[in-house]
C-alpha positions as CSV (number, residue, x, y, z in Angstrom):
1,X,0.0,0.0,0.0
2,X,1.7,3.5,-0.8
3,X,0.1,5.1,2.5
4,X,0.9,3.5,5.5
5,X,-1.6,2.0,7.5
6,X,-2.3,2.7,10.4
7,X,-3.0,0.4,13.6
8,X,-6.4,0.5,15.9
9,X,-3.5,1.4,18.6
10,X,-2.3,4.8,16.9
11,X,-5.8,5.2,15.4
12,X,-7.6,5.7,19.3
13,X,-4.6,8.2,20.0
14,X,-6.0,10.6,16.9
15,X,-8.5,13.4,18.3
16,X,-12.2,12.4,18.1
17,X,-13.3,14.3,14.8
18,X,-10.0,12.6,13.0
19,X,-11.0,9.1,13.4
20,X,-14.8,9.7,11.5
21,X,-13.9,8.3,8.4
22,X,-17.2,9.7,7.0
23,X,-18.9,13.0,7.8
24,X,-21.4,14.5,6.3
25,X,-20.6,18.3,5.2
26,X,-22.5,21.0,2.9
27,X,-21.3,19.7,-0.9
28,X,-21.4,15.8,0.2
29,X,-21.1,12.7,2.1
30,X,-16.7,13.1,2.9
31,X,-14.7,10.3,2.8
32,X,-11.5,10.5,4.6
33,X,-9.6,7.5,5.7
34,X,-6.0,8.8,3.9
35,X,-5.0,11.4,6.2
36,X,-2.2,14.0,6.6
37,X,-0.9,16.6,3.9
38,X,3.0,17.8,3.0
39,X,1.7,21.0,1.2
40,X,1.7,23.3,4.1
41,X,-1.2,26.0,3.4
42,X,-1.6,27.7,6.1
43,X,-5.5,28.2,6.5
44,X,-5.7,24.5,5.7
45,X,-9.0,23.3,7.1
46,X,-6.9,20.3,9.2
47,X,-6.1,22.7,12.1
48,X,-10.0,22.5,13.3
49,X,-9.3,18.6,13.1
50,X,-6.0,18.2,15.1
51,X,-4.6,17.3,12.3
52,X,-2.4,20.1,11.0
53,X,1.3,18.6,12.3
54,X,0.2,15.2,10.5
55,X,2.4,16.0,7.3
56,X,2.8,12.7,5.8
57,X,-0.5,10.8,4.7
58,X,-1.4,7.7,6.4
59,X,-4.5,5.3,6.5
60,X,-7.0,4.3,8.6
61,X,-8.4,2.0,6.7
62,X,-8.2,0.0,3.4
63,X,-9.9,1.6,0.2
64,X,-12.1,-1.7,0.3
65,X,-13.3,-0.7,3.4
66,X,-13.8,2.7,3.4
67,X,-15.8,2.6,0.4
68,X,-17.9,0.1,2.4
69,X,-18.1,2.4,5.3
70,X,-19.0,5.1,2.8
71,X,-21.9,3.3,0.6
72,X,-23.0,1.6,4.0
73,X,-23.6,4.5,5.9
74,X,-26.8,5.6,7.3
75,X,-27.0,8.8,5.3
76,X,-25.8,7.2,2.3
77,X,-28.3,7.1,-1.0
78,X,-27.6,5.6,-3.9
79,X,-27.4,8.3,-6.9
80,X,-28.7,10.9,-4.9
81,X,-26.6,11.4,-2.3
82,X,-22.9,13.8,-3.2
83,X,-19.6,12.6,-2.2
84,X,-16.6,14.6,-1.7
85,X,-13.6,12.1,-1.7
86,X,-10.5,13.3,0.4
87,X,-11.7,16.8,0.8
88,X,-10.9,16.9,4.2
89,X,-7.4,15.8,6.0
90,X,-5.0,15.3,2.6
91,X,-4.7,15.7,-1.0
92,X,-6.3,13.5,-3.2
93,X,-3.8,13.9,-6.1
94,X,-0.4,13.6,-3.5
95,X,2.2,10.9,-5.4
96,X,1.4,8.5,-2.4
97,X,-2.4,9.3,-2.2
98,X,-3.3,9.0,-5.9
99,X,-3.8,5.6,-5.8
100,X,-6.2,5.3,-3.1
101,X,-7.7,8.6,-4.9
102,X,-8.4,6.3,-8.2
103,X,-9.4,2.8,-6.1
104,X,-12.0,4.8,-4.3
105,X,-13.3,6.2,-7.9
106,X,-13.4,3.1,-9.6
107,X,-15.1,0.9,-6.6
108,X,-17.7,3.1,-6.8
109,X,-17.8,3.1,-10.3
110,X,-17.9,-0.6,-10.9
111,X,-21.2,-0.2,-8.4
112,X,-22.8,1.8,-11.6
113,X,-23.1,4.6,-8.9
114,X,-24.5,7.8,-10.5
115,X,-23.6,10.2,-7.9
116,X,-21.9,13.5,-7.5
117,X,-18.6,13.3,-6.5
118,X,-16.1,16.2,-6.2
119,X,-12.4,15.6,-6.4
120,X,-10.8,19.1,-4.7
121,X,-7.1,19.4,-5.8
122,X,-4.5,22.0,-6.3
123,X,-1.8,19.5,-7.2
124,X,-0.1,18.7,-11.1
125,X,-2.1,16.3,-12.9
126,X,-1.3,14.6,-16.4
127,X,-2.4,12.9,-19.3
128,X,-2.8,9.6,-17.3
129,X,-4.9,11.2,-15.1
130,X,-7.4,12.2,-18.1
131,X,-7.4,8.4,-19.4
132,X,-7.9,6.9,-15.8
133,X,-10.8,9.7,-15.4
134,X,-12.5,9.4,-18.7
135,X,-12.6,5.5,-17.6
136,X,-15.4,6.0,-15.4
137,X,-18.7,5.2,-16.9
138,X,-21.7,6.0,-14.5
139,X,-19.9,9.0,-11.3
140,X,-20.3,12.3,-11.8
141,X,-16.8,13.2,-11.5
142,X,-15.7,17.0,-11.0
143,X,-12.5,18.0,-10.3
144,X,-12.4,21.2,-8.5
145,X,-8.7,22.9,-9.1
146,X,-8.2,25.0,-5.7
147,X,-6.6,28.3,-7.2
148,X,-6.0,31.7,-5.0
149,X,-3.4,33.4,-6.3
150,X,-1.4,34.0,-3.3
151,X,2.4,34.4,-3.3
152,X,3.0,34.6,0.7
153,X,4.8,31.1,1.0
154,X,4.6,31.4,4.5
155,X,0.6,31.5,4.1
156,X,0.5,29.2,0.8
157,X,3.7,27.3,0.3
158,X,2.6,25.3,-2.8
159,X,2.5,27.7,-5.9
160,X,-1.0,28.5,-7.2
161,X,0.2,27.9,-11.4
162,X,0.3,24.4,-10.7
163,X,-3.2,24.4,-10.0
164,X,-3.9,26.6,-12.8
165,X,-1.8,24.3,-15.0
166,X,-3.5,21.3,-14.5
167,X,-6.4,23.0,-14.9
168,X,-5.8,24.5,-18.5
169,X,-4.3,20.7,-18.9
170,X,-7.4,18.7,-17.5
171,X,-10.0,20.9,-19.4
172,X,-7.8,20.2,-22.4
173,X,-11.0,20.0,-25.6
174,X,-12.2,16.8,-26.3
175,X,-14.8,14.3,-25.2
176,X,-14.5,14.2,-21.6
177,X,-16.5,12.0,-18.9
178,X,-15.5,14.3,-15.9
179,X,-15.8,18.2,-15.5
180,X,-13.8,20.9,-14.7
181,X,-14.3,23.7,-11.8
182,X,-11.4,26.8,-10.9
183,X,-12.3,26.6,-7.4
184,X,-11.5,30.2,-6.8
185,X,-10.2,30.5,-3.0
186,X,-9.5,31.7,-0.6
187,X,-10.4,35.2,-2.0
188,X,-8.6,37.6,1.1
189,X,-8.6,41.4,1.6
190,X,-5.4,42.9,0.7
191,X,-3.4,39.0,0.0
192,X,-5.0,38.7,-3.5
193,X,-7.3,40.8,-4.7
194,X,-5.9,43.4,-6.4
195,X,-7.5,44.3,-9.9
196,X,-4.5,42.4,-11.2
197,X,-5.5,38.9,-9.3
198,X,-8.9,39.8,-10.2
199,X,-8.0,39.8,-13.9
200,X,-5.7,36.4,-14.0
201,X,-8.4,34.7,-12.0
202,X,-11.0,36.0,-15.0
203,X,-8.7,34.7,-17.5
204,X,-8.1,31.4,-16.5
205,X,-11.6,30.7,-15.8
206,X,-12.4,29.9,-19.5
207,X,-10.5,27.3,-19.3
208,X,-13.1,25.5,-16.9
209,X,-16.5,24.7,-17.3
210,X,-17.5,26.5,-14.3
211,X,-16.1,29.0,-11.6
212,X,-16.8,29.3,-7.7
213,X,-15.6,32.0,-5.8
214,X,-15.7,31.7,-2.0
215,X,-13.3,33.0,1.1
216,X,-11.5,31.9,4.0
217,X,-12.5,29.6,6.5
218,X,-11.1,31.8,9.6
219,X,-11.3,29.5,12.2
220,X,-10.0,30.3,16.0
221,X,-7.5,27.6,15.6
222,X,-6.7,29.2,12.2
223,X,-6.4,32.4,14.1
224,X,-4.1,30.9,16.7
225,X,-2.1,29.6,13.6
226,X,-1.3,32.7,11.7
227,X,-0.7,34.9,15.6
228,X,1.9,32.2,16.6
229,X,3.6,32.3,13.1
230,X,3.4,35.9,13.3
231,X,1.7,35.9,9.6
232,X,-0.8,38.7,8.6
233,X,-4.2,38.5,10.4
234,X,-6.7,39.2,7.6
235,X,-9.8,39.8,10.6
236,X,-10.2,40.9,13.1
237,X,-12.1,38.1,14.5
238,X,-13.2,34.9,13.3
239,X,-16.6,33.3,12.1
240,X,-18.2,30.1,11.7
241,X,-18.8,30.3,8.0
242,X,-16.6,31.7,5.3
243,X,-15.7,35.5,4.7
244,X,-16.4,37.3,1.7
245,X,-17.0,40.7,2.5
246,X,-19.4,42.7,0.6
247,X,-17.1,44.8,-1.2
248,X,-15.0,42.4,-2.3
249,X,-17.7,40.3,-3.6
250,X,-18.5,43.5,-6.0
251,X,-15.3,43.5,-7.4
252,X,-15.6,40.0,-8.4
253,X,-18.9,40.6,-9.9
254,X,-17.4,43.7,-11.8
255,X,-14.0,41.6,-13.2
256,X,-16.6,38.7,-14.3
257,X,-19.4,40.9,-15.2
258,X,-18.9,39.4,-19.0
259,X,-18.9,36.0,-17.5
260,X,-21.3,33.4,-18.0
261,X,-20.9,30.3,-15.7
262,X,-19.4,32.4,-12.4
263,X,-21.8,30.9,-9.2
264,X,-21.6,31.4,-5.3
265,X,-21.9,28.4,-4.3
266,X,-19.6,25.0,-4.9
267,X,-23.0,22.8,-5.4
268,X,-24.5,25.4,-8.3
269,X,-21.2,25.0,-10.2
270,X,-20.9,21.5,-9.6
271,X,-24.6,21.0,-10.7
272,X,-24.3,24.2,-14.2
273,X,-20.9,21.6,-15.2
274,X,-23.2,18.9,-15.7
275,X,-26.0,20.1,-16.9
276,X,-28.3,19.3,-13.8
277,X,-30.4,20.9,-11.4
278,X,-28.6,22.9,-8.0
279,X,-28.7,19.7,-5.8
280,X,-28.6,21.8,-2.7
281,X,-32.0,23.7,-4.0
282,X,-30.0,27.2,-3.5
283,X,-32.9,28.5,-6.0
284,X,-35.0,29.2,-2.9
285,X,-32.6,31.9,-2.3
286,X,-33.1,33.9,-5.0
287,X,-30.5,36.6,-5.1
288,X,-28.0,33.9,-5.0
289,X,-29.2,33.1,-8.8
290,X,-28.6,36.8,-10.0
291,X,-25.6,35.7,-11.3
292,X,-26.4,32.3,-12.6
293,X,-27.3,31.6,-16.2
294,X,-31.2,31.8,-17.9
295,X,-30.4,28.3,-19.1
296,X,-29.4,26.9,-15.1
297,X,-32.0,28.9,-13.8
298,X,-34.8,27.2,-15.7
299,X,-33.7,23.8,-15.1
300,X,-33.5,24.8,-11.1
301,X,-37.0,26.4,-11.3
302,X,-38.5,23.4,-12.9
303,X,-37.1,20.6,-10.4
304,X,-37.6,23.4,-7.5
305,X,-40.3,21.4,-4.9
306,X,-41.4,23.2,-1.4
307,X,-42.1,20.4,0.8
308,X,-44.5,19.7,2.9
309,X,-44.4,19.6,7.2
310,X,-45.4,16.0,6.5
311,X,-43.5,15.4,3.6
312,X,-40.4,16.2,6.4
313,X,-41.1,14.3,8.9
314,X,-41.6,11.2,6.9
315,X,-38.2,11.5,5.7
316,X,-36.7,12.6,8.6
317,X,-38.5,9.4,10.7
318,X,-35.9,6.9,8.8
319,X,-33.1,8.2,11.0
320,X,-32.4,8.3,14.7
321,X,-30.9,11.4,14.3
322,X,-33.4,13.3,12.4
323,X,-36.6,11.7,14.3
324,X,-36.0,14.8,16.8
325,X,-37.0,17.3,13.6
326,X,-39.5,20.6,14.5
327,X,-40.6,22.4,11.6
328,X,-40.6,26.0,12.6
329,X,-41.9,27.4,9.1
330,X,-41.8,26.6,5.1
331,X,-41.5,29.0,2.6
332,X,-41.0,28.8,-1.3
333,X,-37.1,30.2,0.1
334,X,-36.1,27.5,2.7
335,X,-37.7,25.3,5.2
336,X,-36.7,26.5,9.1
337,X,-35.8,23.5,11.5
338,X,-34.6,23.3,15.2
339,X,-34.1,19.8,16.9
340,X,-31.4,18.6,15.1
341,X,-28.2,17.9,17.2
342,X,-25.8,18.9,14.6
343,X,-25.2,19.8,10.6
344,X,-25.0,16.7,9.4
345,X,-28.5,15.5,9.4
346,X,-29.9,19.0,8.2
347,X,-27.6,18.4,4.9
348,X,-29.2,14.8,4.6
349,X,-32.6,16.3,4.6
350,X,-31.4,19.1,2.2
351,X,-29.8,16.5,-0.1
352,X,-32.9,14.3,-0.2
353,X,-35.2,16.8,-1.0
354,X,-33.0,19.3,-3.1
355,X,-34.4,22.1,-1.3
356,X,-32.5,24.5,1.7
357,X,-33.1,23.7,5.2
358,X,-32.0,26.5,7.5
359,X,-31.6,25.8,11.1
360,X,-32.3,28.5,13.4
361,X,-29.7,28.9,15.5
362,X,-27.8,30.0,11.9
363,X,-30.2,32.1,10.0
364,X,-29.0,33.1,6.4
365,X,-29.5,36.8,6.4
366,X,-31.1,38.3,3.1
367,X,-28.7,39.1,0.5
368,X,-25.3,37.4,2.3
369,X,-25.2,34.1,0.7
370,X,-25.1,32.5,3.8
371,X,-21.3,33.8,4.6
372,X,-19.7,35.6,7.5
373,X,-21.3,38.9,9.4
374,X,-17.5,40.5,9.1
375,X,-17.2,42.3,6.1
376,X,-21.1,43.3,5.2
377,X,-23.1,46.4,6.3
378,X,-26.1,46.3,8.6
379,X,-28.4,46.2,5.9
380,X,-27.5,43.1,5.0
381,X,-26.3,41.7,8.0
C-alpha cells in the first residue's frame, strides 16, 4: 500500500473528529480515511481537526473498506446522495495518495453509482490522469482545481500555477467524462485581490466549465495559527462560515461581469458543469441566482419542490438522528428547523429533498449568501 496503514492502537490516540472516516458536510457525504498533507497551506481546514502537524498521509483503513463504510452508511443514498472524496485531511492527487484517490473512484464506479462526487485538488495532474478519469462510466466526477493566487509562502507554500496548470491541462477540448471547476479560493482582503488577481483569476476561468468563488474559512484555531507564526491576520475576529466581505464580492462581480458560468456556491457550479439541477435547491434563495445563467436557472425552477411539514417528517422518521426534527416554518425560500443535534443530518434532509433547510440557530440573512457577518453592512447583516 503507498500510504501507511495505520493500527487501531495509533488510530484511538488521533483526536475524536479525526477518526470519522465519513462526515457529512455541505457539498457531500466526505470520505477520509487517507490522512495527513505535506503542502503546508496555512488556513488549511486540518487545524479544526487536530490534524495540522500530520504531514505525511497515512490510512486508517483499506480503500475496500472505506468505500464500504461510505456506501453503507446511514446517510448514504444511492445516486442521490454527493460525495466529496479526500476533501478533508490530505490531498487526493499527492504521489502516495493517488492511488487510493483512483481505487476509491473506480469501486464506486464498478457499483454503476450515478452520484456527484467532487475531487478538490491543487496538485499537477497529467495525461494519465485524463485516461484513468474518462474510464469511469456511471460517477459524476468534477474536479475542483483550488486556485487563490497568493504568493506569501509562509501562508500558501505550494504555488497556485500548478493548480492553474492542470487545470488548463485537464479541461484540455475533447470528449470528456468528468468536468472541470477553478475553485477560486480563498479570495482575502489585501493577499490577493488586487485588480490584477482579479484579472488572471477571470482569465483562466475559461478554461473551466464552471467557476466558484468563496473565502477563507477563519477558524479560532486558524487564528491561533497565523498569531503564533506571526503571519498577517486578515480579521479581526473569526466566524463560523466563510468570509467574503461585501465589497469584495462586488469587485468579483465587476472583473466577471462578461462571464457566463461564475456561481456562489460550490454545489451550483458543480450542478451548471453537468448540466443538472442545483442539488442543494439554493434556488430558494433567490439573489444567489442573479448571477447564474437563464439556461441553469430554468432547469433549477422546474425541479424546485417546497415540501411539505409531513413530507419532512416522513423522511426525517428513517433516522435516529433526524426523528428529533421541528418544523418551525416553510416558505417557497427555505424550510426553518430546530431539533437537530448537529449539521449533518440538516444536509441529509437538504440533499434528499433538493431544497434548503435552514436551522435556526444560523439564519441566512437576506442578501449574504449565507457567509460571515465581518465584512457586510447592517443592511444586510
Amino acid at each position: 500500500m503507498p500510504v501507511p496503514l495505520l493500527g487501531k492502537e495509533r488510530i484511538s490516540r488521533l483526536p475524536k473528529r479525526a477518526q470519522e472516516v465519513v462526515e457529512y458536510r455541505k457539498s457531500g457525504l466526505s470520505l477520509n480515511h487517507i490522512q495527513g498533507c505535506s503542502l503546508g497551506c496555512g488556513y488549511c481546514i486540518r487545524h479544526t481537526y487536530g490534524l495540522w502537524d500530520e504531514n505525511q498521509p497515512v490510512a486508517l483503513m483499506t480503500d475496500a473498506q472505506a468505500v464500504q463504510e461510505l456506501v453503507g452508511h446511514r446517510y448514504f443514498q444511492p445516486h442521490v446522495t454527493p460525495i466529496q472524496v479526500f476533501n478533508r485531511a490530505t490531498e487526493p492527487f499527492l504521489p502516495k495518495v493517488r492511488p487510493h484517490t483512483f481505487a476509491v473512484l473506480e469501486d464506486l464506479d464498478e457499483r454503476e453509482l450515478t452520484n456527484h462526487v467532487l475531487v478538490i485538488t491543487r496538485h499537477q495532474l497529467n495525461e494519465h490522469d485524463i485516461d484513468r478519469l474518462n474510464q469511469l462510466r456511471h460517477l459524476k466526477v468534477t474536479l475542483l482545481f483550488t486556485y487563490s493566487g497568493i504568493d506569501n509562502k509562509a501562508i500558501e507554500p505550494y504555488p497556485s500555477h500548478v493548480a492553474a496548470d492542470s487545470l488548463k491541462l485537464m479541461s484540455s477540448p475533447g470528449i470528456r467524462r468528468y468536468r472541470t471547476v477553478l475553485y477560486w479560493r480563498p479570495l482575502v482582503p489585501g493577499l490577493n485581490d488586487t485588480d490584477e488577481h482579479l484579472a488572471t483569476a477571470h482569465e483562466l476561468s475559461k478554461h473551466a466549465d464552471a467557476t466558484v468563488f468563496t473565502g477563507l474559512f477563519y477558524r479560532d484555531e486558524i487564528a491561533a495559527y497565523y498569531k503564533a507564526n506571526k503571519l498577517p491576520e486578515p480579521y479581526q475576529g473569526t466566524a463560523r462560515r466563510k468570509i467574503v466581505p461585501e465589497e469584495l464580492e462586488a469587485r468579483v462581480l465587476e472583473a466577471f461581469s462578461n462571464s457566463s458560468a461564475l456561481f456562489r456556491k460550490t454545489s451550483c457550479a458543480v450542478s451548471y458543469a453537468h448540466g443538472l439541477p442545483d442539488y442543494n435547491g439554493h434556488y430558494g434563495i433567490r439573489e444567489l441566482c442573479d448571477i447564474c445563467p437563464l439556461s441553469q436557472l430554468e432547469l433549477c425552477a422546474n425541479a424546485h419542490r417546497t415540501p411539505t411539514v409531513e413530507g419532512m417528517h416522513q423522511i426525517a422518521s428513517v433516522l435516529p438522528d433526524t426523528r428529533t426534527l421541528k418544523v418551525i416554518d416553510i416558505t417557497d425560500r427555505a424550510a426553518l428547523v430546530s431539533g437537530l443535534e448537529s449539521e449533518q443530518p440538516r444536509y441529509f434532509l437538504q440533499h434528499t429533498l433538493g431544497f434548503q433547510i435552514h436551522d435556526e440557530h444560523h439564519p441566512h440573512r437576506e442578501n449574504r449568501h449565507g457567509r460571515a457577518e465581518i465584512g457586510w453592512t447592517e443592511n444586510h447583516a
